[in-house]
C-alpha positions, 0 to 999 in steps of 0.5 A: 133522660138520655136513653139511647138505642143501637141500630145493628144496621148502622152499627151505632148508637141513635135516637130511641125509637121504633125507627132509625133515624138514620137507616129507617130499619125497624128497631126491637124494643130491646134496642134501648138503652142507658150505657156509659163509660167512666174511669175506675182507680181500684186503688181508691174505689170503695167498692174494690175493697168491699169485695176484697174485704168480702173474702178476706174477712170470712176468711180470717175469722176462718183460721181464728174459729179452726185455730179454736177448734183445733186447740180445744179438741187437743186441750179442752177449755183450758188450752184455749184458754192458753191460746189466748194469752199467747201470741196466736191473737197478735200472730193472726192480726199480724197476718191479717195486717200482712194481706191487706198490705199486699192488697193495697200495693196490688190494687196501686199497681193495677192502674186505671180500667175503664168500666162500661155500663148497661142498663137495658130491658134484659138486665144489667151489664158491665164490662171491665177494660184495661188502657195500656195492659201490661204483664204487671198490671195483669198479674196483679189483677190475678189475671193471665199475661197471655190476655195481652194477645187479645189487645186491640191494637188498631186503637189511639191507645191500647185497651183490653177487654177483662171480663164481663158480667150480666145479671138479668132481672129475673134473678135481681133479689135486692136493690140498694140506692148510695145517692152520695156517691151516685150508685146503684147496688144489684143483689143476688141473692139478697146477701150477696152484692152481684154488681155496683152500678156507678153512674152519672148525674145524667145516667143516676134516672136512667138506670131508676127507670129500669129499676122500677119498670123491670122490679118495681111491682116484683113484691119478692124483690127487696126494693127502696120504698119509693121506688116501690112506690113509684112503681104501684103508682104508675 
C-alpha cells in the first residue's frame, strides 16, 4: 500500500510510522493516510451528471405530477385525460430536453478542476480545486465571481480552492464498489450518494483498507459482501 503520514512539524508527507523519519517528532496514529490528486473534465465524468440528473429528474416529474394534480382538481378524469392528448407531454419533455441542454453547455465550460482525496482514521475527505479560475468557469459552476480574490497566486499556475466536503465514518451507512472505473461510493443515508470516491490502481487498496477497518465489523452499514467478510476474518 502506499499510505502516508504528515508530519505537522516538517509540514509535509513522510513514511507512516510512530516516528518522523526526518524530525524524529512522535507522530498521532491519525496521522496516516491515503491522499491523492487526480484531474476531473465534469463535462465527461458520469458521476457530474448523476448528480445533476439527481435534482433534475425529481424535479420533472415534480412539475408532471403538479400539472396532474392541478388538472384533475379543475376538471376530474376527464381533463386529465385531455391533458394528455395535448401538448403538455411534448411541452414538458421539450422543457426537459432544454435543461439538460444547457447543463451540457455549463458542465464543457466549466473546464478541468483537480479533485484532492483523503481517506484516513477519521473519514473521508475531498477537496475541489479550480487551475486557471475565470469569471466564466464560476459562473458556470454556480459560484460567486468574487471567489476569484482567494486564488493563489504564488502558484506556477493559478488554483482555486472551491469547496470541501467530509464525511466521517460514524455517519457512512452504505458502501458501494464500481472496480471498472476504480471508485468507491460513500452513502448517507443509504439512499443517498454523499461522496464518489475516484481512485488509483495504487490508491483502489488504500482506500479498502480503511473501508474494512472503520465499517467492516459495523453490521448497520450496507457493506460488498467480501468486504464484509474481510473484516470478520480479520
Amino acid at each position: 500500500m502506499a499510505l502516508t503520514a504528515y508530519c505537522k512539524k516538517c509540514n509535509q508527507e513522510v513514511a507512516p510510522g510512530e516516528i518522523c523519519p526526518q524530525c524524529g517528532t512522535k507522530l498521532a496514529k491519525s496521522a496516516t493516510h491515503a491522499a491523492w490528486v487526480l484531474e476531473r473534465t465534469p463535462v465527461k465524468d458520469w458521476m457530474c451528471w448523476n448528480a445533476v440528473m439527481r435534482w433534475l429528474l425529481p424535479a420533472a416529474l415534480a412539475v408532471l405530477v403538479l400539472g396532474l394534480l392541478l388538472e384533475g382538481l379543475a376538471g376530474g378524469l376527464a381533463a386529465v385525460e385531455n391533458l394528455f392528448r395535448g401538448p403538455f407531454p411534448l411541452t414538458l419533455l421539450a422543457g426537459l430536453c432544454a435543461v439538460v441542454g444547457l447543463v451540457l453547455l455549463a458542465l464543457a465550460l466549466q473546464g478541468k478542476e483537480l479533485m484532492d482525496y483523503v481517506v484516513d482514521s477519521r473519514g473521508v475527505h475531498v477537496t475541489r480545486y479550480l487551475p486557471n479560475p475565470t469569471v466564466l468557469k464560476l459562473l458556470c459552476r454556480l459560484k460567486s465571481p468574487g471567489l476569484l480574490r482567494q486564488t493563489d497566486a504564488s502558484a506556477d499556475t493559478p488554483v482555486l480552492r472551491l469547496d470541501e466536503q467530509d464525511l466521517p465514518w460514524r455517519a457512512v451507512a452504505r458502501v458501494q464498489l464500481w472496480p471498472e472505473k476504480c471508485y468507491v461510493l460513500f452513502y448517507a443515508p443509504a439512499w443517498w450518494l454523499r461522496i464518489p470516491v475516484r481512485c488509483t490502481p495504487y490508491t483502489w487498496e488504500d482506500a479498502l483498507f480503511y473501508v474494512r477497518d472503520k465499517l467492516g465489523k459495523k453490521k448497520a452499514v450496507d457493506l460488498p459482501p467480501h468486504l464484509r467478510n474481510q473484516a470478520s476474518r480479520a
